[in-house]
MARKOLRO-451282 format. One record per residue (C-alpha): y, x, z negated. Coordinates in steps of 0.2 Angstrom, whole numbers. Layout:
+-------+-------+-------+
: north :  east :    up :
+-------+-------+-------+
:     Y :     X :     Z :
...
+-------+-------+-------+
***
This chain:
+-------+-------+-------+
: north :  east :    up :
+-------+-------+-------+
:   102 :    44 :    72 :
:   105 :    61 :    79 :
:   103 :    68 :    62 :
:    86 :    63 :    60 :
:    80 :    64 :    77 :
:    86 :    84 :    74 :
:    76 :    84 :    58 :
:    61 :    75 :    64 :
:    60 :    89 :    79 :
:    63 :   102 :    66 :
:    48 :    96 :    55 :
:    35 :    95 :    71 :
:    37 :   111 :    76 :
:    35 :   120 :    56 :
:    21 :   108 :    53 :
:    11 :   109 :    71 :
:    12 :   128 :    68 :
:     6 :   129 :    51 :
:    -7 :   113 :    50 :
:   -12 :   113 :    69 :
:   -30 :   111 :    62 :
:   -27 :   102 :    45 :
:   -31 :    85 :    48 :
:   -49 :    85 :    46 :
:   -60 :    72 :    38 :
:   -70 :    79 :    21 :
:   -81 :    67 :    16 :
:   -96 :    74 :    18 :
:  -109 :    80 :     2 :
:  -104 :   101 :    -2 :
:  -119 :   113 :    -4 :
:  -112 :   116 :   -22 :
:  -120 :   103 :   -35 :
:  -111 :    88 :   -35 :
:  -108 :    80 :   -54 :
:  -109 :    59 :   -55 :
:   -92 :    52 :   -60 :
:   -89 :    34 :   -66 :
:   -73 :    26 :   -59 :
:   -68 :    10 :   -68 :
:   -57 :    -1 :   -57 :
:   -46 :   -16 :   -62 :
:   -58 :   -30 :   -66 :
:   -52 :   -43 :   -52 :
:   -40 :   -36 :   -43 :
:   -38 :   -34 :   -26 :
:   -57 :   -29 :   -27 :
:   -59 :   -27 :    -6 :
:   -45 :   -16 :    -6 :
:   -55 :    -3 :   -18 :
:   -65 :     7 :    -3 :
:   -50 :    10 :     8 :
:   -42 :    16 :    -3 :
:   -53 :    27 :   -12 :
:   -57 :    34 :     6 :
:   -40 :    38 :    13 :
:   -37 :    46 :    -5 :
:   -49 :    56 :    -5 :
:   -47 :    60 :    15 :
:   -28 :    65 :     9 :
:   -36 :    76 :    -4 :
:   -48 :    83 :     9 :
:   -61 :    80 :    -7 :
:   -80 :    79 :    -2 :
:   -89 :    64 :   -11 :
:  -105 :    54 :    -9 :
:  -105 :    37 :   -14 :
:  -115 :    20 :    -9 :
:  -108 :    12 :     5 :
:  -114 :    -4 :    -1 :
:   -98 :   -17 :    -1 :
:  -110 :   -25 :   -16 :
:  -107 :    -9 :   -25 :
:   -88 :    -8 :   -23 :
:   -87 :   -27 :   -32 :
:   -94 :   -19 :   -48 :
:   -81 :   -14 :   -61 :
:   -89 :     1 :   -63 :
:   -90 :    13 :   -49 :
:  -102 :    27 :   -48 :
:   -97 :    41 :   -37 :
:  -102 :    62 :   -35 :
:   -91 :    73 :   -32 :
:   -85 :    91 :   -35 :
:   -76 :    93 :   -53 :
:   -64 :    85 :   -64 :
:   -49 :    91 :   -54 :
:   -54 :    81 :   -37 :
:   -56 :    67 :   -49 :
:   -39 :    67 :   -57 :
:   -31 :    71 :   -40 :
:   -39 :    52 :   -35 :
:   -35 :    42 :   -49 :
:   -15 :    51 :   -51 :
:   -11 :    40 :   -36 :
:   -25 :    27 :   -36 :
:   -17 :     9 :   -42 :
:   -32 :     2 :   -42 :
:   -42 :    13 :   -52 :
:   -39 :    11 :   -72 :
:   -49 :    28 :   -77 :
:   -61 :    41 :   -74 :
:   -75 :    47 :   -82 :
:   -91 :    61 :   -80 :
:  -108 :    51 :   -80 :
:  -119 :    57 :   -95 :
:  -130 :    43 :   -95 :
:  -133 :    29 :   -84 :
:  -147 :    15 :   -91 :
:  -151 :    -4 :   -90 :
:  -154 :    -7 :  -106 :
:  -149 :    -2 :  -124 :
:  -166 :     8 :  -129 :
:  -166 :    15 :  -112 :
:  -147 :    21 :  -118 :
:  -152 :    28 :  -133 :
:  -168 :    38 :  -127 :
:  -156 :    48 :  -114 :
:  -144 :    52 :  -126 :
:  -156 :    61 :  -137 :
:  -164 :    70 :  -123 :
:  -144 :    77 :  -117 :
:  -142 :    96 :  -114 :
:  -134 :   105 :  -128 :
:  -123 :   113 :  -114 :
:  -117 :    99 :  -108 :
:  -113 :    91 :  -126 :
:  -108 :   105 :  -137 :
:   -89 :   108 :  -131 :
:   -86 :    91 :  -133 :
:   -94 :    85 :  -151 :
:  -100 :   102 :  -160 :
:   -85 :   115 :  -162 :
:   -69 :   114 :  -169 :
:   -61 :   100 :  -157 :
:   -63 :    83 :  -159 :
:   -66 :    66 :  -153 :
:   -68 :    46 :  -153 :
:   -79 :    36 :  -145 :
:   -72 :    21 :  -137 :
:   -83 :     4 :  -134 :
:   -76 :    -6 :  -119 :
:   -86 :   -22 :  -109 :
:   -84 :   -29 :   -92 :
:   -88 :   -48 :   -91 :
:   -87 :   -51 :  -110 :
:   -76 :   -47 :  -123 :
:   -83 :   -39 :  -139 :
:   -78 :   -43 :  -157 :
:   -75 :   -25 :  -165 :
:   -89 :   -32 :  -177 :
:  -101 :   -32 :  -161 :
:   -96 :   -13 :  -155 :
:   -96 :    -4 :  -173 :
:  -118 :    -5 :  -172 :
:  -119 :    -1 :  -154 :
:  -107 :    16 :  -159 :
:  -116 :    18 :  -173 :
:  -133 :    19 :  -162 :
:  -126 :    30 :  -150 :
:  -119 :    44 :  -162 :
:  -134 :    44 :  -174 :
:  -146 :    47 :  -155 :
:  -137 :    64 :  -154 :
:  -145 :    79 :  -160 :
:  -131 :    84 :  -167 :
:  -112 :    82 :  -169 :
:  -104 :    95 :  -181 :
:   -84 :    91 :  -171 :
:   -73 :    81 :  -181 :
:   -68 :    61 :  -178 :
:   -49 :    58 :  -173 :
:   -46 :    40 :  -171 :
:   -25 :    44 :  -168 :
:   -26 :    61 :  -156 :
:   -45 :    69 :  -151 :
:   -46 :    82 :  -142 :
:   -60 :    72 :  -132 :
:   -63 :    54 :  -129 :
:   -81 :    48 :  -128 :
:   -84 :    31 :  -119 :
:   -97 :    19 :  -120 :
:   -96 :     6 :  -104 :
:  -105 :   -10 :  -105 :
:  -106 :   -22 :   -88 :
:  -112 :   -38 :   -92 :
:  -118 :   -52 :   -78 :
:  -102 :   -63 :   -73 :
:  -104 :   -79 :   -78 :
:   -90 :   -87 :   -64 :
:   -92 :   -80 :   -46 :
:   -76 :   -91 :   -40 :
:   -80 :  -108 :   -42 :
:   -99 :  -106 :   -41 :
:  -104 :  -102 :   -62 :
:  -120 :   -94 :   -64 :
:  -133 :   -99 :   -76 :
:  -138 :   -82 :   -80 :
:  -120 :   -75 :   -84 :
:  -114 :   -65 :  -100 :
:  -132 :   -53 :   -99 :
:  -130 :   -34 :  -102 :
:  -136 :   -27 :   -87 :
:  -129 :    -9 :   -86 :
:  -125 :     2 :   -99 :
:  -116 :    20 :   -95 :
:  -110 :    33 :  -105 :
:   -98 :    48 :  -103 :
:   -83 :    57 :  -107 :
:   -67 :    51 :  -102 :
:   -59 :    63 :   -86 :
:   -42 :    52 :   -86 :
:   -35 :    37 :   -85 :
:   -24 :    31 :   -68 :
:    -4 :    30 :   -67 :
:    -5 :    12 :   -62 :
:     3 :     2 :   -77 :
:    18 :    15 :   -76 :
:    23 :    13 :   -58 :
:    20 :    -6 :   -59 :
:    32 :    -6 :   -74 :
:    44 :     8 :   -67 :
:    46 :     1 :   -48 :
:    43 :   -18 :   -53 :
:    53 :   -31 :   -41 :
:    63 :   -41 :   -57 :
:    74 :   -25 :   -59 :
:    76 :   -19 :   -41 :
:    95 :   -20 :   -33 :
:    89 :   -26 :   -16 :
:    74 :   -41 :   -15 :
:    73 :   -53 :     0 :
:    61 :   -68 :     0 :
:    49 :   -60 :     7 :
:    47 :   -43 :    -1 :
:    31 :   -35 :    -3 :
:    21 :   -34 :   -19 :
:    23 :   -18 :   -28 :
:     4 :   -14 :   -29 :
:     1 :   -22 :   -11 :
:    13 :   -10 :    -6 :
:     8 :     4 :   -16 :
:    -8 :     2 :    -6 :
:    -1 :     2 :    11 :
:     8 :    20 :     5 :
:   -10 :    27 :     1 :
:   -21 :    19 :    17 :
:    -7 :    26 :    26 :
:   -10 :    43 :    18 :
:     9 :    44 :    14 :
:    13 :    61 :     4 :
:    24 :    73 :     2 :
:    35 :    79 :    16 :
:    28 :    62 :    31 :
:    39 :    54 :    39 :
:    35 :    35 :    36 :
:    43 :    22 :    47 :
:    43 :     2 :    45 :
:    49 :    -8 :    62 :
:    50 :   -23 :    52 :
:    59 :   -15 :    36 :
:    67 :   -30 :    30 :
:    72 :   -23 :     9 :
:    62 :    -8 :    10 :
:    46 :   -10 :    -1 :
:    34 :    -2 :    10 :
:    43 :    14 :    13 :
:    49 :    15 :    -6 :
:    32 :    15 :   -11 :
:    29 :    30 :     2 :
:    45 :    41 :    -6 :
:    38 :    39 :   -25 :
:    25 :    51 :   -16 :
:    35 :    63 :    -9 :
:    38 :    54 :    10 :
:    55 :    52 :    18 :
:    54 :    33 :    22 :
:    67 :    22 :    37 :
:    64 :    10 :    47 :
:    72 :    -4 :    59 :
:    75 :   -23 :    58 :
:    82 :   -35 :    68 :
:    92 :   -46 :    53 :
:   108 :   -35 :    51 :
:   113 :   -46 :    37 :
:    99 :   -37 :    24 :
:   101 :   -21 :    33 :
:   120 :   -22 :    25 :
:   118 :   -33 :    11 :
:   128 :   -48 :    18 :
:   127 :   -65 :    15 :
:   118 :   -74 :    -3 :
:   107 :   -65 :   -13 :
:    90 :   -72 :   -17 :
:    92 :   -68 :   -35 :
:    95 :   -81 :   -47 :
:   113 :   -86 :   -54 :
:   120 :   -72 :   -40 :
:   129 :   -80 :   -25 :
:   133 :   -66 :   -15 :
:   126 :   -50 :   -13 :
:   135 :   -35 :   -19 :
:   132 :   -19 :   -12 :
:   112 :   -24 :   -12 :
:   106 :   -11 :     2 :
:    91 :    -2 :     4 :
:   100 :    13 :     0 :
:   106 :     7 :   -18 :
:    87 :     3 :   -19 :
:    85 :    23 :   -15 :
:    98 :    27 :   -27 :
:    92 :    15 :   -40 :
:    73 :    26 :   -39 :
:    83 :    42 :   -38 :
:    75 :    46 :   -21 :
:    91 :    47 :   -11 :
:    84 :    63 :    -3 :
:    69 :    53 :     3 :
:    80 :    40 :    12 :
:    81 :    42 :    33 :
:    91 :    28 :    39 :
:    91 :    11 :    45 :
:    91 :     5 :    61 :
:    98 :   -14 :    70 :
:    85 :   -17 :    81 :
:    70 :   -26 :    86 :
:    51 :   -15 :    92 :
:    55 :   -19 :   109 :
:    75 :    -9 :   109 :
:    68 :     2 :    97 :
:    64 :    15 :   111 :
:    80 :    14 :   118 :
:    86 :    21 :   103 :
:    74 :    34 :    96 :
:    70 :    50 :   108 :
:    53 :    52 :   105 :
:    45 :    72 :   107 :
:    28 :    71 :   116 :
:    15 :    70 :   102 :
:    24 :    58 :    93 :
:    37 :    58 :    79 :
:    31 :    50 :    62 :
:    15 :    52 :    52 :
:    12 :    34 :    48 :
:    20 :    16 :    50 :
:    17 :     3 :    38 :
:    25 :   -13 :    41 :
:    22 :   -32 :    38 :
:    29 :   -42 :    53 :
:    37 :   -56 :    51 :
:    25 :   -71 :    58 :
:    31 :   -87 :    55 :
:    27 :   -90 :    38 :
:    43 :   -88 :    27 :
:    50 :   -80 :    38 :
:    55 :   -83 :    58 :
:    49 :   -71 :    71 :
:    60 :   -67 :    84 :
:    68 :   -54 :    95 :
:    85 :   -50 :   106 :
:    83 :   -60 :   121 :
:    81 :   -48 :   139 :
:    93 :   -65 :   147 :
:   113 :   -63 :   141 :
:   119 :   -81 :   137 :
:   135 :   -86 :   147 :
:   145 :   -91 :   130 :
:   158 :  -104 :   137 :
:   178 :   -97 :   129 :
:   180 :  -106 :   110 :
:   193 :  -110 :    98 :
:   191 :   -99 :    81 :
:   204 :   -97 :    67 :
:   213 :   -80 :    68 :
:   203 :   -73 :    51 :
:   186 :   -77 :    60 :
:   192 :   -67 :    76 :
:   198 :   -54 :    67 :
:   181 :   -51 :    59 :
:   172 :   -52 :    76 :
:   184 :   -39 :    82 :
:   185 :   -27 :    66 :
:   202 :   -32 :    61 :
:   210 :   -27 :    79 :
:   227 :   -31 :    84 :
:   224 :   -51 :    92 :
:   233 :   -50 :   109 :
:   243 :   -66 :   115 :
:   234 :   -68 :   131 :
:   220 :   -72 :   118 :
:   231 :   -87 :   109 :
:   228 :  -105 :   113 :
:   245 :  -111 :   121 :
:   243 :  -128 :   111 :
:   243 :  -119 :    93 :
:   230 :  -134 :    88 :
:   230 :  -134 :    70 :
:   213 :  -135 :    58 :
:   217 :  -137 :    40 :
:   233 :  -130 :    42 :
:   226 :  -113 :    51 :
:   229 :  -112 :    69 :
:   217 :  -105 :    83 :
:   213 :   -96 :    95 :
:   206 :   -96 :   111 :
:   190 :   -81 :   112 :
:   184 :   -76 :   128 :
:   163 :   -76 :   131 :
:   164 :   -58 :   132 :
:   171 :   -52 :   115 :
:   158 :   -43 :   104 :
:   145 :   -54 :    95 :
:   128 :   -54 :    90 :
:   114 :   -53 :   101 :
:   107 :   -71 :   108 :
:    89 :   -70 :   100 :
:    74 :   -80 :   106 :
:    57 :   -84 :   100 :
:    45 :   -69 :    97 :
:    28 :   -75 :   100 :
:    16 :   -69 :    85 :
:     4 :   -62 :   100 :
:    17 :   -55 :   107 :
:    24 :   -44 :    91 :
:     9 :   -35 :    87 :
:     6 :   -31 :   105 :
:    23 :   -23 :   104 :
:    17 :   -15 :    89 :
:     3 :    -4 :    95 :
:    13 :    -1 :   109 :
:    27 :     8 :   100 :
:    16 :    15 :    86 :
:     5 :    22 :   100 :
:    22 :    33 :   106 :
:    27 :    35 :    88 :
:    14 :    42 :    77 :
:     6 :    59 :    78 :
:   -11 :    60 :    84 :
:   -21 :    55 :    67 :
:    -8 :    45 :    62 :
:   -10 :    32 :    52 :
:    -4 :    13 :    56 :
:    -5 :     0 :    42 :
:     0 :   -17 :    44 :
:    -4 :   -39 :    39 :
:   -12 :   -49 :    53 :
:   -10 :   -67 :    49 :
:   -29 :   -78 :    53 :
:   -35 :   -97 :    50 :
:   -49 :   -93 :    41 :
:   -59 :  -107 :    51 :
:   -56 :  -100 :    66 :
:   -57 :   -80 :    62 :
:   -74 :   -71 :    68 :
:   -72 :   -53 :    64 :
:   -64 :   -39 :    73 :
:   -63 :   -49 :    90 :
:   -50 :   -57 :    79 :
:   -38 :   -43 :    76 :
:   -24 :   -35 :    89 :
:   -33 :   -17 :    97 :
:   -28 :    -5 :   109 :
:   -36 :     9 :   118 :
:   -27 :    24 :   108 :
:   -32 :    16 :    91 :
:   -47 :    15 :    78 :
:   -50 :     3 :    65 :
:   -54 :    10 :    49 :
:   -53 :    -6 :    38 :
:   -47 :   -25 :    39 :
:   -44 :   -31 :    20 :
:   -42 :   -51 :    18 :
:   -30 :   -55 :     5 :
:   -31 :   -75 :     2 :
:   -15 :   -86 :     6 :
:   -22 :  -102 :     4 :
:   -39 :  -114 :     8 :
:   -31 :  -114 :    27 :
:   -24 :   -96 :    29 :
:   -28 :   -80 :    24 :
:   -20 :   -61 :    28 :
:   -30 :   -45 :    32 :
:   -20 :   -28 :    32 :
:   -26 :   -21 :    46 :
:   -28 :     1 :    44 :
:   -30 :    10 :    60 :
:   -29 :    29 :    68 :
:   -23 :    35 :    82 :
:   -35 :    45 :    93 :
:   -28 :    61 :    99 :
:   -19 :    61 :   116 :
:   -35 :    65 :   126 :
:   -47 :    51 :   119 :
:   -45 :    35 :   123 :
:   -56 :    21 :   112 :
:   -68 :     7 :   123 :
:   -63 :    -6 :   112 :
:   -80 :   -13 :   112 :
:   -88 :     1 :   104 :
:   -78 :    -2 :    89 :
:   -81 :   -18 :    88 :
:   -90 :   -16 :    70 :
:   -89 :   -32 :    56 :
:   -96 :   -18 :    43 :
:   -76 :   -14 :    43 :
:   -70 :   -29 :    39 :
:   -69 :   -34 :    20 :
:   -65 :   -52 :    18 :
:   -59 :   -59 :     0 :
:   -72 :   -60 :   -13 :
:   -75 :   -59 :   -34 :
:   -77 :   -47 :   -43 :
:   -96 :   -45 :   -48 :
+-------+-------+-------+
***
């Protein structure tokens, strides 16, 4: 710990005297002319994650935007959004893992006649590089809501392209220089389990050329859990987690810390971007990879550590350390500058679920002397030399294996008691509230009865914090999750937790539209 307590130190002072006045908020509309941009998300997926993140992405980017804050609007798989140029575009979508691709708006109409009669009246300018010169394209026909038999799409191309003025580039079905997309959204015909009469219509039609498409299949296929080294039963979903890392606005050079780190998804997901990721628990067995594995047809673990997990990614220079230690002793053991030490904490706490919450007790148990065999005494005491005061003078025999007489006051694992789930995430803000910088970001689950959940009054709060965003995420018909993300208000502002009292910031589960 010394070692990164020294580096912590080291990294505060070089990054409070260059970036004292970084971390600024750039979502507002630039003077220069904003272009429209059409951001095509993954139809079902998480859908009431997609704002957060798009928000903290482009917070990360310091990008300016304008977009509808309709919630509505963010349930649509196609997402129409202004902003600067193609490069604050492809710096969204190269971390996004819910976006699928990007495109620049040409045309945006209702209807198929509509369509056509904007495509014959588009600027020269603003067609010519792509489909008159000596590059050339394809044209791509995709459908949200309905799937399209290629006998369906070949007219609909065909009406487009002959709309055009003119098109002199050549047609590259293998390798074009530019792809041409045609986006149709049709009504859903299921919203859940309600179906809608007046499903499968074509209701939107958008048309553009294709910026880039998003990173999202690679990492889910390069970081994916069936091939990690170190899993537990309760490790975190790779996209899930792949959301925290970018809510959290985890990038290159932060230091990301997980009090409850369990195996390690969360702050893997903040080294693929660059983060140097640690973090505490109070289980030393998967700290040290001890005890059964949770894989199937493997008994024991063999060396299954966060660290191999490191090593497995090739991020070893983005590993910190682990700690043995619950929130409440975790004070004891970091020494905290004033203004904080980390630039985000994403964590899941453990609540009673799958797995037990609980912490060191503040009460030692009086442990009565016992009989143990000599190999289960040498193991407490790290193979030391076993005194004779120690021996039982009767040399009772177990199986063949005599014992011996331990003293209460040998080393041995903490007593533990019951932690309250209250309790835990009151213990939460509090140490995140001495760790993170001001403006740093904390990220983490709240477990709810759906029945009994009404709105922010619902979730934990603390003076030095602001919520930006509750997301549900749907358990079952009883129980629900929301991951809560919150700021930290700089060391002179202190939040009246009534004023942020705002439902417009939760976003509970829904379907796609």
């Amino acid at each position: 710990m010394r070692y990164i307590n020294s580096v912590c130190i080291k990294y505060i002072i070089t990054k409070y005297a260059k970036f004292s006045t970084g971390r600024c908020l750039y979502v507002s509309q630039s003077k220069a002319k904003m272009k429209k941009y059409v951001f095509s998300f993954a139809a079902s997926e998480f859908v009431n994650f997609r704002w957060i993140e798009f928000k903290s992405l482009a917070e990360m980017e310091q990008l300016s935007y304008s977009v509808s804050e309709s919630k509505d609007d963010w349930l649509r798989p196609f997402v129409v959004i202004e902003m600067e140029n193609d490069d604050s575009v492809l710096s969204i979508i190269k971390r996004s893992v819910l976006i699928k691709s990007a495109f620049h708006l040409w045309c945006d109409a209702a209807t198929l006649s509509e369509l056509i009669e904007q495509v014959a009246n588009l600027p020269s300018e603003l067609v010519d590089p792509y489909l008159n010169g000596c590059d050339t394209f394809k044209i791509v026909l995709s459908s949200a809501h309905k799937k399209l038999k290629q006998e369906e799409k070949i007219p609909i191309i065909e009406t487009i392209l002959d709309a055009h003025k003119r098109i002199d580039a050549q047609v590259s079905l293998s390798s074009p220089d530019h792809q041409i997309n045609i986006l149709l959204e049709y009504t859903p015909k299921n919203l859940g389990k309600n179906t809608v009469s007046s499903g499968g219509h074509l209701c939107r039609l958008l048309y553009g050329r294709l910026i880039g498409g998003s990173i999202r299949r690679i990492m889910m296929n390069d970081y994916r859990l069936s091939e990690r080294a170190h899993l537990g039963n309760t490790t975190m979903n790779v996209t899930l987690a792949a959301i925290m890392a970018n809510v959290g606005l985890c990038r290159k050079s932060s230091f990301v810390w997980d009090p409850f780190i369990g195996t390690g998804s969360t702050v893997i997901a903040a080294s693929v971007w660059g983060s140097f990721g640690g973090g505490s628990d109070i289980d030393y067995s998967v700290l040290h990879g001890i005890g059964m594995s949770p894989k199937a047809g493997q008994e024991k673990r063999c060396g299954e550590t966060l660290r191999s997990n490191y090593e497995q990614y090739k991020l070893e220079s983005r590993y910190l350390d682990v700690m043995v230690a619950d929130i409440v002793s975790l004070r004891k053991f970091l020494r905290i500058p004033h203004g904080g030490l980390f630039d985000a904490i994403i964590t899941d706490p453990p609540y009673g679920f799958r797995e037990r919450s609980c912490k060191v007790s503040d009460q030692p148990v009086e442990r009565k002397p016992t009989l143990v065999t000599k190999h289960r005494l040498a193991e407490i005491m790290g193979n030391m030399h076993i005194g004779d005061e120690n021996r039982n003078g009767n040399k009772d025999e177990v199986d063949g294996e005599s014992l011996v007489l331990v003293p209460h006051d040998l080393p041995h694992f903490p007593h533990k008691e019951v932690y309250p789930v209250n309790k835990i995430y009151k213990d939460l803000m509090e140490l995140a509230a001495d760790l993170l910088y001001p403006n740093g970001r904390l990220v983490f689950w709240v477990p709810v009865l759906r029945s009994e959940f009404i709105g922010v009054k619902s979730l934990p709060h603390h003076l030095n914090f602001r919520l930006l965003a509750a997301c549900e995420q749907t358990l079952n018909t009883r129980t629900s999750r929301y991951l809560v993300v919150m700021v930290k208000l700089d060391t002179n502002q202190q939040l009246n937790v009534s004023s942020n009292e705002n439902d417009d910031l939760i976003f509970p589960a829904v379907y796609a539209k």
